[in-house]
C-alpha positions as a Markdown table, in Angstrom:
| # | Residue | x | y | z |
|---|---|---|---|---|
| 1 | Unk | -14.5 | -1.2 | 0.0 |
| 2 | Unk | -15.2 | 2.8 | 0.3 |
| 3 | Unk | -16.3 | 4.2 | -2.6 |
| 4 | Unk | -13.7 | 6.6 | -4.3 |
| 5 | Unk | -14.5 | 10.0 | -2.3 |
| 6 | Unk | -12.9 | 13.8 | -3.4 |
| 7 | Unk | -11.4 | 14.3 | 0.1 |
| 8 | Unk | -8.5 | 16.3 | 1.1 |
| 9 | Unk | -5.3 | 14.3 | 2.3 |
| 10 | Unk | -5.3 | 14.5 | 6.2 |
| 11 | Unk | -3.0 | 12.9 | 7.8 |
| 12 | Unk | -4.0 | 11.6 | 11.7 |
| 13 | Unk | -1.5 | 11.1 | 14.8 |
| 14 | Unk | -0.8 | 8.2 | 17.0 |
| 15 | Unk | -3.9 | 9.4 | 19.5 |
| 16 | Unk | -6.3 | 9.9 | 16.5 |
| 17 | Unk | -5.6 | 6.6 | 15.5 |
| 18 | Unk | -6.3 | 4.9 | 18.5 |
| 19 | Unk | -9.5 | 6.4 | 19.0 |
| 20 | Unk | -10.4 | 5.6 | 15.2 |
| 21 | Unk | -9.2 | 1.7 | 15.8 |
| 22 | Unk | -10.0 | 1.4 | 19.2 |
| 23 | Unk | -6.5 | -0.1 | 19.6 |
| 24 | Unk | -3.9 | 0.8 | 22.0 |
| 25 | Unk | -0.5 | 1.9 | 21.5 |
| 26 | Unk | 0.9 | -1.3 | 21.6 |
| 27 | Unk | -1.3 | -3.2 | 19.2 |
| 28 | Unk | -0.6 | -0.2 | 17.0 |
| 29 | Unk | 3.1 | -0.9 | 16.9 |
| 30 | Unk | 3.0 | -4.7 | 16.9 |
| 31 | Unk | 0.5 | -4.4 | 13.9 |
| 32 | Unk | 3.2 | -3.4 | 12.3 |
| 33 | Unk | 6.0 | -5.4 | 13.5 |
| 34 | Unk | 6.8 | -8.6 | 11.5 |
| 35 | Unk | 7.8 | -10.6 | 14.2 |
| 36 | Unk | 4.5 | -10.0 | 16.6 |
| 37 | Unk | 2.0 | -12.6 | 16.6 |
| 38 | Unk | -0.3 | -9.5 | 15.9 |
| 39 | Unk | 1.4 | -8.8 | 12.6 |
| 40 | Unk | -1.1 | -7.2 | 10.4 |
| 41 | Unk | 0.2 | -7.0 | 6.5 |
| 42 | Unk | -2.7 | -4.9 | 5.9 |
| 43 | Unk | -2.4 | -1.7 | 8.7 |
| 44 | Unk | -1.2 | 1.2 | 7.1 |
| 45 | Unk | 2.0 | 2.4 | 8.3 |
| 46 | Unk | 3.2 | 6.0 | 9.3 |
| 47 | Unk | 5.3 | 8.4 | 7.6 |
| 48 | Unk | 7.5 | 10.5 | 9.0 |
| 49 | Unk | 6.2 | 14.2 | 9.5 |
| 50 | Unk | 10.1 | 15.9 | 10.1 |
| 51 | Unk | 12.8 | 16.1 | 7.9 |
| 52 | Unk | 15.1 | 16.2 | 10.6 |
| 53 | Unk | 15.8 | 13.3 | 12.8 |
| 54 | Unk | 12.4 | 14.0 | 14.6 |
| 55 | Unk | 10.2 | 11.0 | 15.8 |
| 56 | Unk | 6.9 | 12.3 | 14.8 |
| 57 | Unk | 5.0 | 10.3 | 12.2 |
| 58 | Unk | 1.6 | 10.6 | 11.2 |
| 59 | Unk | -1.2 | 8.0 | 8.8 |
| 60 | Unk | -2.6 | 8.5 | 6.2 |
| 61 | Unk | -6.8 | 9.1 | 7.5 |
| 62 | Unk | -7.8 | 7.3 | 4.4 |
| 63 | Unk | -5.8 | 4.3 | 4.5 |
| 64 | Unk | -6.4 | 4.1 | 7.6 |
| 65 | Unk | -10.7 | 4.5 | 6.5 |
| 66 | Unk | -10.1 | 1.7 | 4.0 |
| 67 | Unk | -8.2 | -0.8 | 6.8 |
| 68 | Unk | -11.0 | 0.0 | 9.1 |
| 69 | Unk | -13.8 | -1.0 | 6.4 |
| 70 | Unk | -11.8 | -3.9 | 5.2 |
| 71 | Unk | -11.9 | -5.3 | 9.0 |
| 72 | Unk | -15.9 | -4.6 | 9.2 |
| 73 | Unk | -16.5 | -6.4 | 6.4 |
| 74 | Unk | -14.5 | -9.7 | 7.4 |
């Protein structure tokens, strides 16, 4: 686990992410679908960034930090 850290919220985009995870867009969304075989609980999921009816999201950079770790450590 990371240690607690003073860090400002920042929140990442979809390209960002896939850097960080190494993961394409794809995996990205079936992480996070249910009913994929690649279902992962665990990955953080995206917020939306608009309050309109705008299809931007964003993650949170340090659930996505803690994810990360959790998958390096086994």
């Amino acid at each position: 686990m990371i240690p607690h850290q003073e860090k400002p919220l920042r929140i990442i985009r979809l390209r960002e992410l896939m850097d960080r995870t190494g993961l394409a867009r794809s995996t990205v969304y079936d992480k996070m679908n249910a009913r994929s075989p690649r279902h992962d609980p665990d990955f953080p999921r995206p917020f939306k960034l608009g309050v309109t009816q705008s299809s931007s999201v964003g993650w949170n950079e340090s659930a996505v930090d803690v994810w990360i770790h959790k998958k390096m450590a086994g």
